[in-house]
C-alpha positions as CSV (number, residue, x, y, z in Angstrom):
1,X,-25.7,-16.7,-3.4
2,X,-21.8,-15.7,-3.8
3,X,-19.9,-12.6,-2.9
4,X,-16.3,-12.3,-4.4
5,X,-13.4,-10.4,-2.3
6,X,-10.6,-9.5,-4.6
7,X,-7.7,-9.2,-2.3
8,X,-3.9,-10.1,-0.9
9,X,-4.2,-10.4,2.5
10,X,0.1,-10.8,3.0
11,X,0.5,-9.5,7.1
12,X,4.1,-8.5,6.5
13,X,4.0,-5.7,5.0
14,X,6.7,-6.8,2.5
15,X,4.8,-4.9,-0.2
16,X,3.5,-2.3,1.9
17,X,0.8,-0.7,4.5
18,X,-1.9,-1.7,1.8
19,X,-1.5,-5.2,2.0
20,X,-0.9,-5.3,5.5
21,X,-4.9,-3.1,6.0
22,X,-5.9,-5.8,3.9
23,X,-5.0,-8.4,6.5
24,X,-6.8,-6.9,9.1
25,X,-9.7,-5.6,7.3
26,X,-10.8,-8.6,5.4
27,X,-11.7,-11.0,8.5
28,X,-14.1,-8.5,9.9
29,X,-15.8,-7.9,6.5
30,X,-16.3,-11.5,5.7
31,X,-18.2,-11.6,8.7
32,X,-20.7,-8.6,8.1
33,X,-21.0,-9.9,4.2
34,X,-22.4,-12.9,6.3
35,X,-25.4,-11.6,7.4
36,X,-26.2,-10.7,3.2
37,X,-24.6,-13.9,0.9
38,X,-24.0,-17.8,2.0
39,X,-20.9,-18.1,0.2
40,X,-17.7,-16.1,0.2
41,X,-15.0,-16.5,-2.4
42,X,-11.7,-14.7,-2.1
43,X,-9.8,-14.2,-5.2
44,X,-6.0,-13.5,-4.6
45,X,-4.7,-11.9,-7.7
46,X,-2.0,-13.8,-9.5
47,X,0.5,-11.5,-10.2
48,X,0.2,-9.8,-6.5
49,X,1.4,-13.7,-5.8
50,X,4.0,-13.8,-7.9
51,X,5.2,-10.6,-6.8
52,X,5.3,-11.5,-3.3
53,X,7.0,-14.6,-3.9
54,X,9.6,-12.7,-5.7
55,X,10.3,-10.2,-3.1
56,X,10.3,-13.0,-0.4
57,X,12.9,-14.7,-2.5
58,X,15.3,-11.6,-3.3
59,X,14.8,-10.1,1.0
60,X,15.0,-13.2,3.0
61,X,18.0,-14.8,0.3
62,X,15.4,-17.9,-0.2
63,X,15.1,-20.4,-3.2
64,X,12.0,-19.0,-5.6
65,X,10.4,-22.3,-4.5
66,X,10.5,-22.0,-0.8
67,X,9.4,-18.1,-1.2
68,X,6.4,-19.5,-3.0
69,X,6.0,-22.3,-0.3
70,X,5.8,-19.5,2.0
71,X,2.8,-17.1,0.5
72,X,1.3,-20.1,-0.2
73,X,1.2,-21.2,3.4
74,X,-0.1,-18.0,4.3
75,X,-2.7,-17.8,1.9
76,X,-4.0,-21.0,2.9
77,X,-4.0,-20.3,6.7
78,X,-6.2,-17.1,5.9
79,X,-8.4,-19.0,4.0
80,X,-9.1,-21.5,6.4
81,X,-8.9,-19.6,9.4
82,X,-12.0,-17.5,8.0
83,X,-13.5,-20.2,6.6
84,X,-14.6,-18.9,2.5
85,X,-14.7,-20.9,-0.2
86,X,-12.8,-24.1,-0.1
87,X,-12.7,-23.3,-4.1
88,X,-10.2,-20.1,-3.6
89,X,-7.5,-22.8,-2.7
90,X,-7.4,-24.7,-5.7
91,X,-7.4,-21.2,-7.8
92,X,-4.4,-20.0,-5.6
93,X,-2.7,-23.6,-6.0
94,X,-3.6,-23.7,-9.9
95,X,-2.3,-19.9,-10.1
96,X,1.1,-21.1,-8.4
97,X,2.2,-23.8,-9.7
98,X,1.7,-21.9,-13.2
99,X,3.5,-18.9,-12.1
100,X,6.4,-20.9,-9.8
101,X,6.4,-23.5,-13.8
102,X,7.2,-19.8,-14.7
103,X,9.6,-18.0,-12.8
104,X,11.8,-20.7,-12.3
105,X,12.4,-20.7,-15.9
106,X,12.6,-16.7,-16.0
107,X,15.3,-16.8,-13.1
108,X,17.3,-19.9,-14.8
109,X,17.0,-18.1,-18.3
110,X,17.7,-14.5,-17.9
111,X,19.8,-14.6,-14.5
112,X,22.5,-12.4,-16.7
113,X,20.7,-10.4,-18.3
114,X,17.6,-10.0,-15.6
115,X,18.5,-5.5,-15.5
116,X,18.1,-5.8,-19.2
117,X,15.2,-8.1,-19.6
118,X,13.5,-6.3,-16.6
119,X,13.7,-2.4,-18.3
120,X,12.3,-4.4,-21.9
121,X,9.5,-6.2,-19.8
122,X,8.9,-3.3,-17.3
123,X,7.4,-0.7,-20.1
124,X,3.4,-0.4,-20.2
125,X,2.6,-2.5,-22.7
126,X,4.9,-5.5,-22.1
127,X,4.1,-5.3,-18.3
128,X,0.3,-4.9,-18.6
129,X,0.9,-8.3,-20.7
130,X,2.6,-10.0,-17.6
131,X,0.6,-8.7,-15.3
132,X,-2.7,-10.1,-16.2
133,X,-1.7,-13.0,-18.3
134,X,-2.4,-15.7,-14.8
135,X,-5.1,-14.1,-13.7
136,X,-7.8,-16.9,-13.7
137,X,-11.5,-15.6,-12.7
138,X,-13.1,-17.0,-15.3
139,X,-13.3,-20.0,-13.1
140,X,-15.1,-18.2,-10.9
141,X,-17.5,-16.9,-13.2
142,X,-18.2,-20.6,-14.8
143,X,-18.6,-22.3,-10.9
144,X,-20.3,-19.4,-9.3
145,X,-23.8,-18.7,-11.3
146,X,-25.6,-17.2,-8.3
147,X,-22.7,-14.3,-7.8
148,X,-24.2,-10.9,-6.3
149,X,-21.6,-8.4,-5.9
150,X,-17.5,-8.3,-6.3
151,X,-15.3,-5.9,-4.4
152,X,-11.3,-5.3,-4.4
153,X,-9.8,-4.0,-1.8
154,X,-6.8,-2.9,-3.9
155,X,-6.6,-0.6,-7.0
156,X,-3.3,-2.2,-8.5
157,X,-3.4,-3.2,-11.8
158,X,-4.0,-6.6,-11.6
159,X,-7.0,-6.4,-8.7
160,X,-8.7,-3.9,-10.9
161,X,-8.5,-6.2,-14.4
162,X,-10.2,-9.1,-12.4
163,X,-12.9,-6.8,-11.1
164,X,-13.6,-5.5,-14.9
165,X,-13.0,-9.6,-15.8
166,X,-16.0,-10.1,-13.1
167,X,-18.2,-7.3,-13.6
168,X,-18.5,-8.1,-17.8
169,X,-18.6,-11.5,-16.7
170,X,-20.8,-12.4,-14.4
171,X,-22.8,-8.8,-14.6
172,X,-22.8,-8.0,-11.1
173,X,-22.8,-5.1,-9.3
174,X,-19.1,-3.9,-8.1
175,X,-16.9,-1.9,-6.2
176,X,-13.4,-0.9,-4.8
177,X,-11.0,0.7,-2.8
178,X,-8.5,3.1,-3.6
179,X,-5.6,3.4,-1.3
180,X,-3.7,5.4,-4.2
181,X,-4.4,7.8,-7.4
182,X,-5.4,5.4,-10.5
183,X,-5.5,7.8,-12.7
184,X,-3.1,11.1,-13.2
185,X,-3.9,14.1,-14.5
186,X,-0.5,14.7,-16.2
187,X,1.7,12.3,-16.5
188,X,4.6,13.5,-18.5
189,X,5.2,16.5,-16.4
190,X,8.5,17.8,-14.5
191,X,7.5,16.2,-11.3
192,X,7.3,12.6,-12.8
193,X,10.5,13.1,-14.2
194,X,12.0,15.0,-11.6
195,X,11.3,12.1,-9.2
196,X,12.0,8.9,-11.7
197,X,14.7,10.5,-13.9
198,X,13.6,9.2,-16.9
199,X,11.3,9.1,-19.7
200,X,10.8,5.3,-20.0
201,X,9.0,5.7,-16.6
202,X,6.5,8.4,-16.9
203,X,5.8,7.1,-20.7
204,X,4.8,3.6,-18.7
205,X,3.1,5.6,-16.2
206,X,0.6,7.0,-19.0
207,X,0.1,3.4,-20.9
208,X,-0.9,2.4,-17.9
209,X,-3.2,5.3,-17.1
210,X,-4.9,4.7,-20.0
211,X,-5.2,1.1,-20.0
212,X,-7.0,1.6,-16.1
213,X,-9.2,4.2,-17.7
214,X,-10.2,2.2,-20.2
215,X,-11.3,-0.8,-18.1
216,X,-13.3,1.4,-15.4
217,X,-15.2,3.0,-18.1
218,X,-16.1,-0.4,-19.3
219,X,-17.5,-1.5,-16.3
220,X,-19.1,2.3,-15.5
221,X,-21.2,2.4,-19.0
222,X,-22.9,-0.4,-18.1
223,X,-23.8,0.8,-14.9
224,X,-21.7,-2.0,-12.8
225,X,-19.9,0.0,-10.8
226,X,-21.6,1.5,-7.8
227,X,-19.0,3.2,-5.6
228,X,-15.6,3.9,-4.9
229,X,-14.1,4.1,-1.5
230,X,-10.9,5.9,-1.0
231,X,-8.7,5.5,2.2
232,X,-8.7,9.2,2.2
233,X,-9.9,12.4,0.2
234,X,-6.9,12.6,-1.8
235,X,-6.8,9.7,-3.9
236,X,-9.9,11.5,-5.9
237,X,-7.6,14.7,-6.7
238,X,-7.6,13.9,-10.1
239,X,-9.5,16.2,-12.2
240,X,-9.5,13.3,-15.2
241,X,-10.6,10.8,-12.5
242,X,-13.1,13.0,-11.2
243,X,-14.8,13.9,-14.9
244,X,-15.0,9.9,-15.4
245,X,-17.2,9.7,-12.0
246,X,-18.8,12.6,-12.6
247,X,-20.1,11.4,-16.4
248,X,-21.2,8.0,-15.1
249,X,-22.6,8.8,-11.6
250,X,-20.5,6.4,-9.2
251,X,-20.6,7.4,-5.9
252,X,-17.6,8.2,-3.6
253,X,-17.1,7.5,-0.3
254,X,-14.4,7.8,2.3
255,X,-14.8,5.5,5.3
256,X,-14.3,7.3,9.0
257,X,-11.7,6.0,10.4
258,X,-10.0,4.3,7.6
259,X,-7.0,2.9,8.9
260,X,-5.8,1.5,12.4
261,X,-2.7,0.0,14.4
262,X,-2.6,-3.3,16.5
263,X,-3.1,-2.7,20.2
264,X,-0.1,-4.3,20.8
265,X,2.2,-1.8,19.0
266,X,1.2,0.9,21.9
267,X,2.8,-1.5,24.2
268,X,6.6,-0.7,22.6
269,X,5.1,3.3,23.0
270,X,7.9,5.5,24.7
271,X,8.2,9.2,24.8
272,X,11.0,9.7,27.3
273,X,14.6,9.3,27.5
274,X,15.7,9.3,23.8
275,X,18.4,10.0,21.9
276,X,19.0,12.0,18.7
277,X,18.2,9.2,16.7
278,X,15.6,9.4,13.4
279,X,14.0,6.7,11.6
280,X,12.9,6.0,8.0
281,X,11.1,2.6,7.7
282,X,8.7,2.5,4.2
283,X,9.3,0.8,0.7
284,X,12.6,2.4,-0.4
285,X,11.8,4.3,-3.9
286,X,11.9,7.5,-5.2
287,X,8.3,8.0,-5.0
288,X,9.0,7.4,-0.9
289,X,11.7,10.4,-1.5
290,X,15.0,7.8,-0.3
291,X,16.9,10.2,-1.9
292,X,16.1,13.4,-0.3
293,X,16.0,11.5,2.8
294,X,19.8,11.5,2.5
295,X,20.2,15.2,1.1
296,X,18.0,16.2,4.0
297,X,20.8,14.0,6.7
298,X,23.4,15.5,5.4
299,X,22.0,18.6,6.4
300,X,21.6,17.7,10.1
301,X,24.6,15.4,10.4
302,X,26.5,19.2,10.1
303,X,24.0,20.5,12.6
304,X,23.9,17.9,15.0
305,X,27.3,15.7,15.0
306,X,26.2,12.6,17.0
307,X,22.3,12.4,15.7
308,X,21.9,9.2,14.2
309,X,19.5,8.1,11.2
310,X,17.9,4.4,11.3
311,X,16.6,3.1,7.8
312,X,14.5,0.0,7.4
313,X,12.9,-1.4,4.1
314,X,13.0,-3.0,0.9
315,X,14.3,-1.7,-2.3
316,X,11.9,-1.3,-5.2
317,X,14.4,-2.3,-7.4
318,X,18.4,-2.9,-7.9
319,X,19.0,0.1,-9.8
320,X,17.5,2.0,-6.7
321,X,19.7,-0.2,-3.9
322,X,22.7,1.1,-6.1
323,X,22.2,4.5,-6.5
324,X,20.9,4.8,-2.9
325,X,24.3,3.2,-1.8
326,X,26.0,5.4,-4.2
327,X,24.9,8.7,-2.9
328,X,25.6,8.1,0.5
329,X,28.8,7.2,-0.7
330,X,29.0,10.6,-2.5
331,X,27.5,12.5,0.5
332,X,30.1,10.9,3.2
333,X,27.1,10.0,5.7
334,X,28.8,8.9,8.6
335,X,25.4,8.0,11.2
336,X,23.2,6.0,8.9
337,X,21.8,2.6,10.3
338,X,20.7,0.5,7.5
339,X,18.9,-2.8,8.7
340,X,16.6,-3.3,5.4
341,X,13.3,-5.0,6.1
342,X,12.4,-6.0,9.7
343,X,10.3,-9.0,9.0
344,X,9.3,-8.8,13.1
345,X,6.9,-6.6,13.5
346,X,7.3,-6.4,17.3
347,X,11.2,-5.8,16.4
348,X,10.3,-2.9,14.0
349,X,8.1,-1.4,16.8
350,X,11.2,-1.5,19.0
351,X,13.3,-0.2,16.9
352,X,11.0,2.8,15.6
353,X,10.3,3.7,19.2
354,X,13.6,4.5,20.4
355,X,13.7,7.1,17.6
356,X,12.7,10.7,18.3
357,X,11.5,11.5,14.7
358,X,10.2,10.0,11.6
359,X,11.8,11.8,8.6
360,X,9.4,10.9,6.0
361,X,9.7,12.7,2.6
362,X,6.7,10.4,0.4
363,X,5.2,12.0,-2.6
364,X,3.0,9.3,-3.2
365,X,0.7,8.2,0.0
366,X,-3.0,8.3,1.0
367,X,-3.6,7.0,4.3
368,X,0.7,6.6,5.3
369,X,0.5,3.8,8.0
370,X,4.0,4.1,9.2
371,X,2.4,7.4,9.5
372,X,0.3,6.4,12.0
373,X,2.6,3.5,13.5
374,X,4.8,6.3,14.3
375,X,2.8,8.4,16.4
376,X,1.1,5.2,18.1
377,X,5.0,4.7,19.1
378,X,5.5,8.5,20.6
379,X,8.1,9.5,17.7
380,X,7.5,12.8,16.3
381,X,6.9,13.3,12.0
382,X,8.6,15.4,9.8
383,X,6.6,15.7,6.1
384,X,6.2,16.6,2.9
385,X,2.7,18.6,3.1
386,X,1.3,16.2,0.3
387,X,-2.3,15.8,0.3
388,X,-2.4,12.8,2.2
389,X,-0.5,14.1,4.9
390,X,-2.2,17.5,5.4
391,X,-5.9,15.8,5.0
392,X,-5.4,12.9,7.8
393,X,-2.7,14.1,10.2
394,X,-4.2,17.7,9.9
395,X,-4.2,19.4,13.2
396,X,-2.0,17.1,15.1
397,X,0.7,19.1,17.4
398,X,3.6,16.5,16.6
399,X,3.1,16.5,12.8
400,X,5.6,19.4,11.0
401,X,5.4,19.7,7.1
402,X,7.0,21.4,4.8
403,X,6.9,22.1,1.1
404,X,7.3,19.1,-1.0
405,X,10.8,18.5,-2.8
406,X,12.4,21.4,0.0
407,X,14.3,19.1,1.6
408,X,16.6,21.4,3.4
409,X,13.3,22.9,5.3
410,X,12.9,19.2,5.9
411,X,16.3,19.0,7.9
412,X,15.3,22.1,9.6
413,X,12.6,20.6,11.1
414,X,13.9,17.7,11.7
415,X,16.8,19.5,13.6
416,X,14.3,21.2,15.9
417,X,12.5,18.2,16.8
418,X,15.6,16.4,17.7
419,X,17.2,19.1,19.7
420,X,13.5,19.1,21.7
421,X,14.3,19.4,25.7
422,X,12.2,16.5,26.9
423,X,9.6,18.4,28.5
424,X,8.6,19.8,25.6
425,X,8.8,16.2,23.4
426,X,6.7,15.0,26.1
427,X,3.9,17.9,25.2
428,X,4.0,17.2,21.6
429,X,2.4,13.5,22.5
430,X,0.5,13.8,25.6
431,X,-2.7,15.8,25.2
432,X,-6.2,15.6,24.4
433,X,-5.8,16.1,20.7
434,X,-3.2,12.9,20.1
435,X,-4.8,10.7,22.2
436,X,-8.4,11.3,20.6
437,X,-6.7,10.6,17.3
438,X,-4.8,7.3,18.4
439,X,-8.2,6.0,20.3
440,X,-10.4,6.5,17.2
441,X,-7.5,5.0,15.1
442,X,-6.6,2.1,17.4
443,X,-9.7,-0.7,15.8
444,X,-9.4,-2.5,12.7
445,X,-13.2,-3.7,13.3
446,X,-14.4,0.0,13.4
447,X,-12.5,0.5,10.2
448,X,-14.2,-2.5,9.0
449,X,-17.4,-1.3,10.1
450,X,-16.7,2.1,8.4
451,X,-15.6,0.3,5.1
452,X,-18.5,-1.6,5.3
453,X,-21.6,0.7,5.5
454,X,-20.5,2.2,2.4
455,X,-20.9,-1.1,0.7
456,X,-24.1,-2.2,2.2
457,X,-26.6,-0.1,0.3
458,X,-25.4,-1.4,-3.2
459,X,-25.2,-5.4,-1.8
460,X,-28.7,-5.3,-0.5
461,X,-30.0,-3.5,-3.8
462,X,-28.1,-6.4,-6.0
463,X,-30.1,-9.0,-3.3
464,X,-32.9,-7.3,-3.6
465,X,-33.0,-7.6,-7.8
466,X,-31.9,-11.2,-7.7
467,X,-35.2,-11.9,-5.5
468,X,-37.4,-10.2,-7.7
């Protein structure tokens, strides 16, 4: 018997905290699948490759051949290392080399026109096209005749297709995890395009939100799909998501804890003898709030003269890198760091620990890692109070929030913080309630564990129906 894992298990982070839980989840819950199936097949979607490869290429100034040398390496090493399905490698290989066949030809052909071709191919329709037209699980389906369950421990786009593709398929039980919304309840409102400026966006946004809708309600009328897990309570805000769950009866669950950090980043903790120095290291986007970021620094640049802001990352996209470049132009910002993405993870810890305070201005989060990393670290957290914020970090003494989009309130606190006499830093980190928090969220095989249990009912009821 045959489980499928529907994941990306990249460990740099290059395309965020998701990918990077991913790569510490996924060992630990091949091993308790174990104990249920014989066989475990990993399926890493292809356009989650191709995006990696693509971003590798662009950050680290690399040949579109060597970035896709690279995530193949990786991918290999994880598969081997945790020993699934030998069968995995030649899908990854046979999704590559039609992918690498492809975007060698898209970077030789539209290298002038690439802003152009990207806003025509970027819209719902013609992206939905791109993004599933690799995807190959129907050789998994064909090979595999004694499948029992599928999970994705992703809720993109593409992860979510080849769970439908599975499901229909194969006509197995199935399952996922949400680590952000899926589906809005308005899309074309004036926060969508407050935050992306223009229509194009949130009319992709909603062609997209259909097109997801569409496929889960596939899968749930036929009574494949058994339960959802969220990272935390607010990616099931939605009123239109919740009706859909609601009308078909699929479960929820949110696993406790549901993220961790590495041991070793508590060994670059320090919470004396800093500086006025604040960090910002996430993907830089709008929907991360780079922008206000800046508004915000101006702010405390006036207050506090020498303060200093540190910003690490990746762009989402050139039109972002230029506009972000532009407004601090615009702004005069005299003490901004910019060291884009810190491929060294010990080196990111490093620098984020000399920092007294994590400006963080996300609308869009569930379970914020560099959240968490943060804390681990001993730097303080200024917020948006989004959902995501207020339901994990709720409670915690060196957390502030403030309303979201009020970015001068988010200055203000991030004044106070950094004009903190040391004594009373020192408080905001070391007592009972931070240190509970960091010991419950310091294992990725308890999270694991967590994730787990609320699969286990549904796998042993699709074993128990293939006995009979």
């Amino acid at each position: 018997m045959s489980f499928v894992l529907i994941t990306a298990p990249f460990k740099s982070g290059i395309l965020g905290g998701g990918f990077i839980r991913s790569n510490k989840v996924v060992p630990y819950l091949i091993q308790l699948l174990r104990k249920y199936v014989d066989n475990i097949i990993i399926y890493i979607p292809a356009n989650t490759i191709r995006i990696n490869a693509n971003v590798l290429s662009s950050s680290l100034n690399i040949t579109i051949e060597d970035a896709y040398e690279r995530t193949y390496k990786e991918l290999r090493d994880f598969i081997i290392r945790n020993n699934v399905s030998a069968q995995t490698l030649e899908v990854v290989d046979l999704i590559i080399s039609q992918t690498l066949s492809y975007d060698k030809k898209l970077h030789s052909s539209y290298k002038e026109y690439k802003t152009l071709y990207d806003k025509i191919w970027g819209f719902g329709p013609f992206y939905i096209f791109e993004t599933i037209r690799f995807e190959k699980v129907h050789n998994i389906i064909e090979d595999n005749q004694s499948l029992v369950g599928a999970y994705s421990t992703n809720e993109n786009m593409e992860f979510l297709y080849s769970l439908y593709k599975i499901a229909i398929g194969s006509h197995i039980p199935t399952s996922f995890m949400m680590q952000l919304p899926i589906i809005y309840d308005r899309v074309l409102n004036y926060s969508m395009l407050r935050l992306n400026r223009t229509l194009i966006h949130a009319l992709s946004t909603e062609v997209f939100n259909k097109f997801i809708e569409n496929i889960l309600i596939r899968i749930m009328r036929q009574g494949l799909l058994k339960v959802i897990i969220g990272v935390s309570p607010s990616v099931f805000l939605s009123e239109r998501f919740m009706s859909i769950v609601r009308r078909y009866n699929v479960r929820l669950g949110v696993p406790f804890p549901a993220n961790a950090v590495d041991e070793q980043v508590f060994r670059f903790r320090r919470i004396e003898g800093k500086e006025p120095l604040a960090v910002f290291f996430a993907r830089l986007t709008p929907n991360k709030g780079i922008f206000e970021l800046l508004r915000a620094w101006k702010i405390v640049e006036k207050e506090i003269p020498n303060a200093k802001l540190r910003i690490m990352g990746m762009f989402g996209s050139e039109e972002h890198k230029v506009e972000f470049f532009k407004l601090m132009r615009i702004l005069n910002l005299r003490n901004v760091e910019f060291l884009g993405f810190i491929k060294d993870r010990e080196e990111l810890y490093r620098l984020v620990s000399e920092s007294k305070v994590l400006i963080y201005p996300s609308h869009e989060d569930a379970f914020p890692l560099v959240v968490l990393e943060s804390l681990a670290l001993g730097v303080a957290v200024v917020a948006y109070n989004i959902p995501a914020i207020k339901y994990v970090y709720r409670g915690l003494p060196n957390v502030f929030t403030v309303p979201e989009y009020d970015y001068a309130a988010l200055a203000k606190e991030a004044i106070r913080v950094l004009r903190m006499s040391e004594s009373e830093y020192v408080k905001l980190h070391e007592n009972d309630t931070v240190r509970r928090f960091l010991e419950l969220h310091s294992s990725w095989e308890n999270v694991a564990r967590a994730e787990f249990n609320l699969l286990g009912p549904y796998i042993e009821y699709s074993l128990s129906r293939v006995r009979r």
